[in-house]
C-alpha positions in Angstrom: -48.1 -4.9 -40.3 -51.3 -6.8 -40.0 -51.3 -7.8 -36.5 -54.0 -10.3 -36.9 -56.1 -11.7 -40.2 -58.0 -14.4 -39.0 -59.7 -17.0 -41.3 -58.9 -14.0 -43.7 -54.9 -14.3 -44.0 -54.8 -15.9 -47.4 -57.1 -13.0 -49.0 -54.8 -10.4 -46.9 -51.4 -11.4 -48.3 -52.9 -11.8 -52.3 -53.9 -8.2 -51.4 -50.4 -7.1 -49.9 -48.7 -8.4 -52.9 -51.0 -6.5 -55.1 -49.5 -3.4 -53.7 -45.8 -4.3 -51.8 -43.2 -5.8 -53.1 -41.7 -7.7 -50.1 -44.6 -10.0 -47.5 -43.1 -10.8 -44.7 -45.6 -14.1 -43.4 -45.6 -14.7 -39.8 -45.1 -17.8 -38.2 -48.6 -18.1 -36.6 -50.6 -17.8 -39.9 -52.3 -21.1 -41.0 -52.8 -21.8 -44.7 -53.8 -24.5 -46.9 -51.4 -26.1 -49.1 -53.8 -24.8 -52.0 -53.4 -21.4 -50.7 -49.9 -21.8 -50.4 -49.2 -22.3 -53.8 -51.6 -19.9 -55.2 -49.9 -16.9 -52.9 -46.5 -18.4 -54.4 -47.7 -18.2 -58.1 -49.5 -14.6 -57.3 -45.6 -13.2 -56.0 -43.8 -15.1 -59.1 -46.4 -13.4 -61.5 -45.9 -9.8 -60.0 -41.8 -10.6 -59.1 -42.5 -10.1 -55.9 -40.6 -11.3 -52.4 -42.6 -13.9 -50.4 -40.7 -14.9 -46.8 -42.0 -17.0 -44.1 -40.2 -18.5 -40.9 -42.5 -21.8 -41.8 -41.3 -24.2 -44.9 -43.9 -24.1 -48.2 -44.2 -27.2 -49.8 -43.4 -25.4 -53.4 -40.9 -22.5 -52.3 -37.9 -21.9 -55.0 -36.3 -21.3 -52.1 -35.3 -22.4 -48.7 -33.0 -20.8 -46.0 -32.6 -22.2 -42.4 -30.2 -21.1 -39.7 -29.0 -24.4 -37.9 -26.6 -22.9 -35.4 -26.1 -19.5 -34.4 -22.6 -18.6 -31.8 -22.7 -15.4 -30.1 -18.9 -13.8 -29.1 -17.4 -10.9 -27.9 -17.5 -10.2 -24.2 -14.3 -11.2 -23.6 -11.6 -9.0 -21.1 -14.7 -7.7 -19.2 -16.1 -5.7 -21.6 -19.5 -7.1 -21.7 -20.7 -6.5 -25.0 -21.4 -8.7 -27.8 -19.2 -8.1 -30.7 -20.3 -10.5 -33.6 -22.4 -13.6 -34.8 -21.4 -16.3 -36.9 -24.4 -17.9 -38.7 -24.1 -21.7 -40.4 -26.8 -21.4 -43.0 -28.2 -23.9 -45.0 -30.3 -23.1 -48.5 -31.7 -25.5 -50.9 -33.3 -23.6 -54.4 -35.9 -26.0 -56.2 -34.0 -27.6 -59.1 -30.3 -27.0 -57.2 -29.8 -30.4 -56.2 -28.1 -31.0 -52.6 -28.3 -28.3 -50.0 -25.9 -25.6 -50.2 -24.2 -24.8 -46.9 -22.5 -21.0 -45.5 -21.8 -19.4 -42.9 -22.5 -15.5 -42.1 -20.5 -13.6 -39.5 -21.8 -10.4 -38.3 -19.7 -8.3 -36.9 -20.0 -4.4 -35.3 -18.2 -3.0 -38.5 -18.2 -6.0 -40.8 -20.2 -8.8 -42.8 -18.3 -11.8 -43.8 -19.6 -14.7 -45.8 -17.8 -18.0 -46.2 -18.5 -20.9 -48.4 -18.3 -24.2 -46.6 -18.4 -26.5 -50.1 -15.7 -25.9 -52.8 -16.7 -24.3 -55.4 -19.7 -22.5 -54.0 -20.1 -18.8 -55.4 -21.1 -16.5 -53.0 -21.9 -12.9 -52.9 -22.4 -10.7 -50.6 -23.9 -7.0 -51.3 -23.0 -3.8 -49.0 -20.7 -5.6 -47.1 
């Protein structure tokens, strides 16, 4: 974790994905469009994972969370037992957005398609 890069962040993450696999970008981080799409064609070259909170103008893909419902503390119990997630994602090329929904339960991971004929999978569930 690089808790702070300065007016050196672009040159930081091309270094990370030189040597990790997965950059996790955090939301406070300001970069150019131009450096933007040269960090995006740096991870596609090495097949590395690129994932910001903030949208990027060229992304192949794009996830957002639009509501997420907490339950569980029902008959006094107090503690909460699952979250349902309704996720949208859009891949570049895909056409209209894709929508799902994730539940996350204490013992379980459920995904549902909300469109017909949307293939889903979900891995270690």
């Amino acid at each position: 974790m690089i808790p702070d890069a300065r007016c050196r962040s672009a040159e930081v993450i091309a270094a990370l994905l030189d040597g990790v696999d997965q950059v996790v970008v955090g939301p406070h981080v300001a970069l150019t469009a131009s450096e933007q799409r040269q960090l995006l064609a740096r991870a596609r070259r090495k097949n590395n994972t690129l994932l910001t909170r903030r949208a990027w103008e060229n992304a192949a893909l794009r996830m957002r969370v639009d509501r997420a419902a907490w339950s569980g503390p029902q008959g006094g119990d107090y503690w909460l037992r699952q979250v349902r997630y309704d996720v949208v994602r859009q891949a570049r090329g895909d056409g209209r957005p894709r929508r799902f929904m994730v539940s996350l339960g204490v013992d379980s991971v459920q995904v549902e398609a909300v469109h017909p004929g949307t293939r889903l999978m979900s891995v270690g569930a």
